[in-house]
N, C-alpha and C positions, 0 to 999 in steps of 0.2 A: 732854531729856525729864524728868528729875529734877526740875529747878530749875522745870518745868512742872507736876508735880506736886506739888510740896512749896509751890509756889504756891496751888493751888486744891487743896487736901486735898478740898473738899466736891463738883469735878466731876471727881476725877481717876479715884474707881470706875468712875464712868459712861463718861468717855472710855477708860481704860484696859483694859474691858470693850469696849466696840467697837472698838478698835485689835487687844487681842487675837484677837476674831473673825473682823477684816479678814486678819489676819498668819497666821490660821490657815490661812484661804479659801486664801490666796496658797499657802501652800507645800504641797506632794505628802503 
């Protein structure tokens, strides 16, 4: 996931932004 971000500095807010909301959804 790093080497995914550090890749794309300019989509990684965005995705890292909806991954968080996903991972949030997910847990209790």
């Amino acid at each position: 996931m790093s080497g995914f971000i550090a890749s794309n500095g300019r989509a990684a807010p965005s995705t890292w932004n909806l991954a968080s909301s996903i991972w949030n959804r997910s847990r209790p």
